[in-house]
C-alpha positions as CSV (number, residue, x, y, z in Angstrom):
1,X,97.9,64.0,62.3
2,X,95.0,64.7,64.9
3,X,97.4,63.6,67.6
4,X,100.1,66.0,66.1
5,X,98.1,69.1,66.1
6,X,96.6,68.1,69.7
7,X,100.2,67.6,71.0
8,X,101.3,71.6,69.1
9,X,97.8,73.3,70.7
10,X,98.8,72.0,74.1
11,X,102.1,73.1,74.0
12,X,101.1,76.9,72.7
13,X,98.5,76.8,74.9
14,X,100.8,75.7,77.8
15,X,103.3,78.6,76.9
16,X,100.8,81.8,76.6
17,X,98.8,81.0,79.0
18,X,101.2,82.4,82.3
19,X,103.1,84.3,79.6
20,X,99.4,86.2,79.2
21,X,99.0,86.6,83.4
22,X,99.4,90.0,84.4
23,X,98.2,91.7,87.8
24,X,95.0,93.1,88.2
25,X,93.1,94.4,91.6
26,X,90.2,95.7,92.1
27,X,89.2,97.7,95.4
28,X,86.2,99.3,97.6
29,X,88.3,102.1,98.6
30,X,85.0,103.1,101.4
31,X,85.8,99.7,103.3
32,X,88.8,98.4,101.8
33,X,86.9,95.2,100.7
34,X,88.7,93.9,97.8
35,X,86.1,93.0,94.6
36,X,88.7,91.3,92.2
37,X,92.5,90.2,92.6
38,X,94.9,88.3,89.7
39,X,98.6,88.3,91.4
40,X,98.0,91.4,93.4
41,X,100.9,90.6,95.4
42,X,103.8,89.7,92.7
43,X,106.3,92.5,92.7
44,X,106.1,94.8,89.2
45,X,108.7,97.1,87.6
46,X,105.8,100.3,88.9
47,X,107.0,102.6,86.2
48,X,105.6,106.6,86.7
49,X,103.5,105.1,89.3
50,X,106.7,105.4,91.4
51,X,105.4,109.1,91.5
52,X,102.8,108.3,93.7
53,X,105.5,107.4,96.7
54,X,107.1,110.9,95.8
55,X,103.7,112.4,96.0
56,X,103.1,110.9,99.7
57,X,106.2,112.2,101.1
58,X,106.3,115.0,99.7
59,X,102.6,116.1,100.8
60,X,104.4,114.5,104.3
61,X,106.9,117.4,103.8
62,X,104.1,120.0,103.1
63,X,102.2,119.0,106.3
64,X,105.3,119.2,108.3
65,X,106.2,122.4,107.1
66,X,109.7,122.1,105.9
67,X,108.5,123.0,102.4
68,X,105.3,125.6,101.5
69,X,103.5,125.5,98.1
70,X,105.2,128.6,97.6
71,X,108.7,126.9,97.7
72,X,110.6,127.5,94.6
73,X,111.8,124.0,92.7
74,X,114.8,124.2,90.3
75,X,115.7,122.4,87.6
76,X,119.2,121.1,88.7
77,X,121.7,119.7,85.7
78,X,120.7,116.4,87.5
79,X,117.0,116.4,86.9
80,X,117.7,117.6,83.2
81,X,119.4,114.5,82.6
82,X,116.4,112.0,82.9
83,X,115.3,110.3,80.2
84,X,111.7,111.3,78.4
85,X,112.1,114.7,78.8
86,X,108.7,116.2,77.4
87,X,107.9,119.5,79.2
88,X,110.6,121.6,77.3
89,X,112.3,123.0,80.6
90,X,116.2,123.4,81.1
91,X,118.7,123.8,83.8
92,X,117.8,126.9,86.2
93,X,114.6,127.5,84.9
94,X,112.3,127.0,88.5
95,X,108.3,126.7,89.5
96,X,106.6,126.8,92.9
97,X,106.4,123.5,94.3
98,X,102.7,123.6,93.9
99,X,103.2,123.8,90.6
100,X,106.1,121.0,90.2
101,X,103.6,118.8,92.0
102,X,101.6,119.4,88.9
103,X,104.2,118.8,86.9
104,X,105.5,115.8,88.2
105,X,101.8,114.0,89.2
106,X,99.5,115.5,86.5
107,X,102.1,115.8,83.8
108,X,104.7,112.4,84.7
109,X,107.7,115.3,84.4
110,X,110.6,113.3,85.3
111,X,112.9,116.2,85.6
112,X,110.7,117.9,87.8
113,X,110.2,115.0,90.0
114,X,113.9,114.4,90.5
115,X,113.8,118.5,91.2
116,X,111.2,118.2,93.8
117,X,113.2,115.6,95.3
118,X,116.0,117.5,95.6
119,X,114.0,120.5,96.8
120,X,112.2,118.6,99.9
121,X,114.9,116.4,101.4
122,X,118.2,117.9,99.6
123,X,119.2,115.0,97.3
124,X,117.6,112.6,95.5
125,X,119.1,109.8,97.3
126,X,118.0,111.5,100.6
127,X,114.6,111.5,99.3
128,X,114.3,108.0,98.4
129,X,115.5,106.6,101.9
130,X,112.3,108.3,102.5
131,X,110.3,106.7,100.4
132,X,111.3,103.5,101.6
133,X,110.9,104.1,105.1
134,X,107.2,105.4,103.8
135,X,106.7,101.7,102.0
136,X,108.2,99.7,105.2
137,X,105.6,101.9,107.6
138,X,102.9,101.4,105.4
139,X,103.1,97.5,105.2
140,X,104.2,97.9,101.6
141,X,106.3,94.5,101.6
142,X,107.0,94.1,98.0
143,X,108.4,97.6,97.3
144,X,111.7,99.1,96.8
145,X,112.3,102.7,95.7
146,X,115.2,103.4,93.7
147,X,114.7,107.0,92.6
148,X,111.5,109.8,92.2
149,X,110.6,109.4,89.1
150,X,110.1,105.6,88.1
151,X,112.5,105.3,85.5
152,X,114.2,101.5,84.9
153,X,116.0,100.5,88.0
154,X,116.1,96.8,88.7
155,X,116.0,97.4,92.3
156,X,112.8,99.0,91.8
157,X,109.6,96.9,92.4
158,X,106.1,96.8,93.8
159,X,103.0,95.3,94.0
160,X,99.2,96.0,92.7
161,X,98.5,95.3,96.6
162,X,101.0,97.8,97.3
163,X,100.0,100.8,94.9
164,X,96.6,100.1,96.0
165,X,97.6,100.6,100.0
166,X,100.1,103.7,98.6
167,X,96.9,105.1,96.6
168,X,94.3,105.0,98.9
169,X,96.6,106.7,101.6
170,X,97.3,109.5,99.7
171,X,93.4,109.8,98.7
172,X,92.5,109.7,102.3
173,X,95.3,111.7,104.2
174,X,95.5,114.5,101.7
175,X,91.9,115.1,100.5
176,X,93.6,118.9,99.5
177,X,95.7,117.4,97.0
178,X,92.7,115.2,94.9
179,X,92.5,118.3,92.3
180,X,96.1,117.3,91.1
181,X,95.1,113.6,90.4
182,X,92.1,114.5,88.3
183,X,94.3,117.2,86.1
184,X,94.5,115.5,82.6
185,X,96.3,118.5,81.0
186,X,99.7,120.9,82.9
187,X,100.2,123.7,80.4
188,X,104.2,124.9,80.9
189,X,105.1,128.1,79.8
190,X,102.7,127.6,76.5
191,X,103.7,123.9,76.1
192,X,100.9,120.9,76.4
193,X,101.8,117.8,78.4
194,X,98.5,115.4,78.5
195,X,98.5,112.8,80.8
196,X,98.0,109.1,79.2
197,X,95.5,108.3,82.1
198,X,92.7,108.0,79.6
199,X,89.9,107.0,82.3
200,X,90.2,110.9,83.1
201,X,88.5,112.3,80.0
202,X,87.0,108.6,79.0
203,X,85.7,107.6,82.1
204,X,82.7,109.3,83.7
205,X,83.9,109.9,87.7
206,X,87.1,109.1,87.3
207,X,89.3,111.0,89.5
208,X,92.8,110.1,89.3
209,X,95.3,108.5,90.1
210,X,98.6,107.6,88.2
211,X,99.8,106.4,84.8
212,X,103.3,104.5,84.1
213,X,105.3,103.4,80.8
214,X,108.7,101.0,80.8
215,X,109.4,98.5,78.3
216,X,110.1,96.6,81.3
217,X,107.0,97.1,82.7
218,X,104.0,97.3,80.2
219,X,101.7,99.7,80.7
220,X,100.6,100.5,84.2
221,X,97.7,102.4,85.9
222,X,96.6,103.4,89.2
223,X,92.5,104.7,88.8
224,X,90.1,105.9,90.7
225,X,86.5,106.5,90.0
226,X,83.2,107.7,91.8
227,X,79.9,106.9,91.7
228,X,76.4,107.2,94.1
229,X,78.8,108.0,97.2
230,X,81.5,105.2,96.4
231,X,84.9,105.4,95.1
232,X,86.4,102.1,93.5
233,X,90.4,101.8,92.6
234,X,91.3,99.9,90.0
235,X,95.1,99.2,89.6
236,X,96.4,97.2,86.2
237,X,99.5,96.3,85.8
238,X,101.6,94.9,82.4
239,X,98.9,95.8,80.5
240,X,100.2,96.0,76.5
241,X,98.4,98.8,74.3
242,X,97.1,102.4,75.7
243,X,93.7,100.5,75.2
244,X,93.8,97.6,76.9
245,X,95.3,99.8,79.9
246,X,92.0,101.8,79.7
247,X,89.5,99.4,78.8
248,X,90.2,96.8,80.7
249,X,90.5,99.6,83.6
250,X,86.9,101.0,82.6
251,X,85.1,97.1,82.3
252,X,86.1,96.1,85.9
253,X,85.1,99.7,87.1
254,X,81.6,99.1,85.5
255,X,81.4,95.9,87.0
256,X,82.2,97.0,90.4
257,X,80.0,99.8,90.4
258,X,77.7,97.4,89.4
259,X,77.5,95.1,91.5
260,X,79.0,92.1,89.2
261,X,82.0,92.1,91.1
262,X,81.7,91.6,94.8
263,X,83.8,91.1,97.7
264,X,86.0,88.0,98.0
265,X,86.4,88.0,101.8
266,X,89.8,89.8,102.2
267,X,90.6,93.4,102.5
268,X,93.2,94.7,100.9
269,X,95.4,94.3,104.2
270,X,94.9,90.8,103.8
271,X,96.5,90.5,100.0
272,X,99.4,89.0,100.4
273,X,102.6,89.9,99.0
274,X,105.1,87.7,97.5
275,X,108.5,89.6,98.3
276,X,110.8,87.4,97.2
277,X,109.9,86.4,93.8
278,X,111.4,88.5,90.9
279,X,109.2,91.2,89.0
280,X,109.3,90.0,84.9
281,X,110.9,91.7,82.2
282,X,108.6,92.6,79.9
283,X,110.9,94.4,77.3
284,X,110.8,91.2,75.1
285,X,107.0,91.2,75.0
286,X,107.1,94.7,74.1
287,X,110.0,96.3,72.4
288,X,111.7,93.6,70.3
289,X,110.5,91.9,67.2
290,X,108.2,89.4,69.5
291,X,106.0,92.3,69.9
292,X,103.5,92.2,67.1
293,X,102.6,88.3,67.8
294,X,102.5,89.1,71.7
295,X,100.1,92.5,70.6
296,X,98.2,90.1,68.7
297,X,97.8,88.0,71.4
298,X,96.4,90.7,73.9
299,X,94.3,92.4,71.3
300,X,92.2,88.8,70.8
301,X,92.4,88.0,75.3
302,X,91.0,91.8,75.1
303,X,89.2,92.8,72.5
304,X,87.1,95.7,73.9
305,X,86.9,99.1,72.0
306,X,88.5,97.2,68.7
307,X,86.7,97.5,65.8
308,X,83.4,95.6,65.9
309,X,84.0,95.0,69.9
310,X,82.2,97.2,73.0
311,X,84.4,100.1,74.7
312,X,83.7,100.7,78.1
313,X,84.9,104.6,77.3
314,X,83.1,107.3,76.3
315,X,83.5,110.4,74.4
316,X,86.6,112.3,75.3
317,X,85.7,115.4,77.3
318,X,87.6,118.3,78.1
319,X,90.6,117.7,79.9
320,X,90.9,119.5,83.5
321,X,94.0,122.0,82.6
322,X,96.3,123.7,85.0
323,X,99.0,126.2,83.9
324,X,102.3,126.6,85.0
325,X,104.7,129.7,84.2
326,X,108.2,128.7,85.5
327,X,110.5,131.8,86.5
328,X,114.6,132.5,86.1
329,X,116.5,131.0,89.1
330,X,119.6,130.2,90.0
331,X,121.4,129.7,86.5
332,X,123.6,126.8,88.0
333,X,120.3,124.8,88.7
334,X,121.1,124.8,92.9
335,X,117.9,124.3,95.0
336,X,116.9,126.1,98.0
337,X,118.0,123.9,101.3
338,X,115.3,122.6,102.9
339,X,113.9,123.8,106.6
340,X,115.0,121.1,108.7
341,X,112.6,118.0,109.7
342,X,110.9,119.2,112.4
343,X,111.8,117.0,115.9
344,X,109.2,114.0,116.9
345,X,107.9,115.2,120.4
């Protein structure tokens, strides 16, 4: 009987344990040092981190100048058919583009970052040959870019590595865009949209960056924090619950800070990829009737803020708010075309 029971915990124990693995990285944004890495490089459905990419070229527009802040962004009858629709817009209603990037970042508006899309490079499909040529010049080797927004594409993958390298680009190229990361709250024409980034109201110094949600991906984040002169990224990927995402996010942020974690000898640079694997499916582990057990599962691997268990959070604070009044526009939902991309000299 012994023998019998050895023989099942082996077996179980065989099964969770890679079933359990998801990515985690851990960075010195300052010096690029990397403090922690679990499977930084396997490629990851990203989710409404995807957003991040659109931010970068998009700010890339800005700097160019074939786009101001003052640009108007419509809602075209393709952006108001995305899925998880939340900020109550509808076709031909428009924004300024400072405000869409509000939207879209603060907020994880699909519609409006399928809009904006549209706005800076004329199609979404334009935009996202963009995005990849972004991801190919910034050494991003396990990403694809399928569309603006994140929703499920199978051809749409990247890496913690990857959204670290993205992330930390933005942070540093386009220090006049940080505001819109640490927004926890876009108000649009009356109506709330919070941002599920936690860390920003939870987390004391935490300054951005992104949040995502797929079945097929878990729950992803993309955070930032400072402290005494030092900013520390975190990036989790898979993760299960809204609290594990933040948690777990929070513990390796006090650790860093800390001093527990320290640098492994590689720079983020120096992670490397593993392009040609496959990212996992995680809609199984999260939307069928294997969820509870799998839940279960996470909830005991971390247990921090559960009843009876630390949280690395504190009291919620009050959410950094911008508001957004969106205007009349072209009632067939057609954008402005865009100035031309300016030629390299």
């Amino acid at each position: 009987m012994r023998n019998l029971f050895a023989a099942i915990f082996l077996s179980i124990t065989a099964f969770a344990v890679p079933a359990m693995a998801t990515p985690a990285l851990v960075v010195d944004v300052g010096s690029r040092a990397v403090l922690y890495a679990d499977d930084a490089g396997h490629p990851w459905f990203p989710a409404s981190t995807t957003k991040l990419m659109t931010a970068l070229v998009t700010f890339e527009a800005l700097q160019a100048g074939e786009v101001t802040l003052d640009t108007p962004v419509v809602m075209t009858p393709k952006a108001m058919s995305q899925k998880s629709l939340h900020a109550g817009l509808s076709v031909g209603r428009g924004m300024r583009l400072e405000d869409a990037l509000y939207a879209a970042f603060a907020g994880s508006a699909n519609e409006v970052a399928v809009a904006l899309s549209q706005t800076v490079a004329g199609s979404e499909a334009a935009f996202v040959e963009r995005m990849n040529a972004a991801a190919e010049r910034l050494g991003m080797t396990a990403s694809h870019f399928a569309n603006a927004n994140g929703l499920f594409d199978p051809s749409q993958h990247v890496s913690a590595r990857d959204l670290a390298i993205l992330a930390m680009t933005i942070n540093q190229r386009f220090p006049q865009y940080r505001q819109i990361f640490r927004t926890a709250r876009v108000v649009i024409d009356g109506k709330a949209v919070d941002s599920f980034n936690e860390l920003l109201t939870r987390y004391p110094g935490a300054v951005g960056m992104k949040t995502g949600f797929l079945c097929a991906s878990g729950r992803n984040l993309v955070g930032i924090a400072e402290r005494d002169d030092r900013r520390i990224m975190v990036v989790l990927l898979g993760a299960t619950t809204d609290r594990e995402r933040a948690e777990r996010a929070a513990k390796l942020l006090d650790e860093a800070f800390s001093g527990k974690l320290q640098p492994i000898g590689k720079t983020i640079d120096e992670i490397a990829d593993q392009p040609n694997e496959a990212p996992p499916d995680m809609r199984m582990k999260l939307c069928s009737d294997q969820t509870a057990p799998y839940e279960a599962a996470r909830d005991a691997l971390y247990p921090m803020g559960l009843p009876g268990h630390e949280s690395y959070l504190g009291p919620a604070t009050e959410p950094a708010t911008h508001v957004v009044h969106t205007f009349e526009a072209d009632p067939n939902g057609r954008v402005p075309v865009p100035t031309p991309r300016p030629e390299a000299g």
